[in-house]
N, C-alpha and C positions, 0 to 999 in steps of 0.2 A: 240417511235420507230415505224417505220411503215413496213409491211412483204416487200420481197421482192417482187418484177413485174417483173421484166428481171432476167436470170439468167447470167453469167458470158461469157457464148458463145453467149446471145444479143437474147437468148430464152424470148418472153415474156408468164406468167403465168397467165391465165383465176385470176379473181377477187375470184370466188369460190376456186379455189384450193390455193391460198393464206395461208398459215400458219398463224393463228388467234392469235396473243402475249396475255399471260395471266399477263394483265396489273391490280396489284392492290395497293392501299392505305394501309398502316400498320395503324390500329386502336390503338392496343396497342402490347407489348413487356414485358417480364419480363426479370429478372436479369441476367440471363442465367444459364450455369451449370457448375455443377463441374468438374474438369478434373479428369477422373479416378487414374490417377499414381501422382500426384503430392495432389490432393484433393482442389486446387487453381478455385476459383470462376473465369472458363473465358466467360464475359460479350458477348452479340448479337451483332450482327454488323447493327441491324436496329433501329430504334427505331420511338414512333409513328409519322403520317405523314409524313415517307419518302416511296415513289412510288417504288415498286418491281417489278419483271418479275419473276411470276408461274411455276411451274410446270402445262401440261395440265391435270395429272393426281394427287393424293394425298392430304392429307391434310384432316385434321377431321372436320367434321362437327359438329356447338354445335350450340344451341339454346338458345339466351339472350333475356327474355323478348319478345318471339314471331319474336324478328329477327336471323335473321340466320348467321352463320357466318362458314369462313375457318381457320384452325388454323394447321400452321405450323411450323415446328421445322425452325431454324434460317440456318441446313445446307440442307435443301430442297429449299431455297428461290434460286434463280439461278443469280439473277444480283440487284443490288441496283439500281435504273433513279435516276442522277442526272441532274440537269437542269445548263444548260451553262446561 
């Protein structure tokens, strides 16, 4: 996905001010969680290798082996990229 350049009235928007897509790779995914009221394991809707869209803020950072990484809950992820 790429930000918008023009807006809707044919406004075009400087390169800079451009809204930056927080485009990432799922490296991995666990089983998901349980549902409070029922107690029923419900499963993530990503799983590893499928390309997401971020939040620009949030997400934990942890440290494997000197790399670093963002770890997010499944309902913070904002849109799943799929490719046509």
């Amino acid at each position: 996905m790429k930000p918008v350049t023009q807006t809707t009235l044919g406004i075009y928007i400087p390169e800079k001010n451009q809204e930056k897509l927080n485009e990432a790779t799922v490296i991995a995914a666990g089983p998901g969680v349980n549902d409070v009221t029922t107690g029923k394991l419900v499963p993530v809707s990503v799983q590893a290798g499928d390309k997401v869209l971020l939040p620009n803020f949030g997400g934990a950072p942890i440290k494997v082996g000197g790399e670093e990484y963002l770890l997010f809950s499944d309902r913070e992820i904002l849109a799943k990229i799929e490719d046509n």
